[in-house]
N, C-alpha and C positions, 0 to 999 in steps of 0.2 A: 163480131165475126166478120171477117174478107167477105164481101159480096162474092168475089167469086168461089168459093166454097161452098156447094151447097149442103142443104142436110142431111140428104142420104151421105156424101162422107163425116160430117160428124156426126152422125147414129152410128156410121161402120166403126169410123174412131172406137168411138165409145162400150160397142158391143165386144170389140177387141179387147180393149183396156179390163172391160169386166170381167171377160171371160176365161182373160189369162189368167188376172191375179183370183178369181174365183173357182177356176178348173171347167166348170161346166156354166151352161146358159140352157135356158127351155124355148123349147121353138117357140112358145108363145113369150116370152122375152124377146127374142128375135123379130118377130113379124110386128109388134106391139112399136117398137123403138124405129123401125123404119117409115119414113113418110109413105102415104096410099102411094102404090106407080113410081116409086123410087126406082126400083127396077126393073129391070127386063129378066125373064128366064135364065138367061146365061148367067146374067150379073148375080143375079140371085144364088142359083146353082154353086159359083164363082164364092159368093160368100159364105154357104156353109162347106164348101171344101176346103176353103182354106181356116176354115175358125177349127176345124177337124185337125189340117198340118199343123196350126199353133198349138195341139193337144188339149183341145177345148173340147169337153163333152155336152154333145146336145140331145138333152132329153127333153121327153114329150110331157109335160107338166099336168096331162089329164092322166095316162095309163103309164105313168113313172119309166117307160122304156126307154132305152137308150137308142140314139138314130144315127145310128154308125154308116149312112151312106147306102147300105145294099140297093143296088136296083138306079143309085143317083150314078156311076159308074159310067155307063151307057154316055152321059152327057147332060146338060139344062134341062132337057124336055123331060127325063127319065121320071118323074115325081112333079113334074110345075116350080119346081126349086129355080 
């Protein structure tokens, strides 16, 4: 791997790649693939908006619900996303 790459973009990579060709990802798939402090709020936020615009469904892998964003709208801070 380029040093200067670091992990959180190949976890993002990678959470992409799955999650396309899979349809959907679970938040705990999500949070588990990223390094502790990879991101910030925004960045955070930033990446399940956008895994949503790729038409990736992210559900919560403990109560099977779908996490369509409500409430994340607002912005980063709206949820700690």
């Amino acid at each position: 791997m380029d040093p200067r790459i670091g992990s959180s973009y190949v976890a993002r990579k990678e959470l992409f790649h799955r999650g396309i060709k899979r349809g959907r990802l679970t938040i705990q798939e999500i949070e588990e693939a990223l390094p502790e402090g990879a991101l910030t709020a925004a960045e955070r936020w930033l990446l399940y908006y956008s895994l949503r615009a790729a038409r990736v469904e992210i559900v919560d892998e403990v109560t099977g619900e779908v996490d369509h964003g409500v409430g994340m709208g607002a912005g980063p801070d709206a949820r700690g996303h």
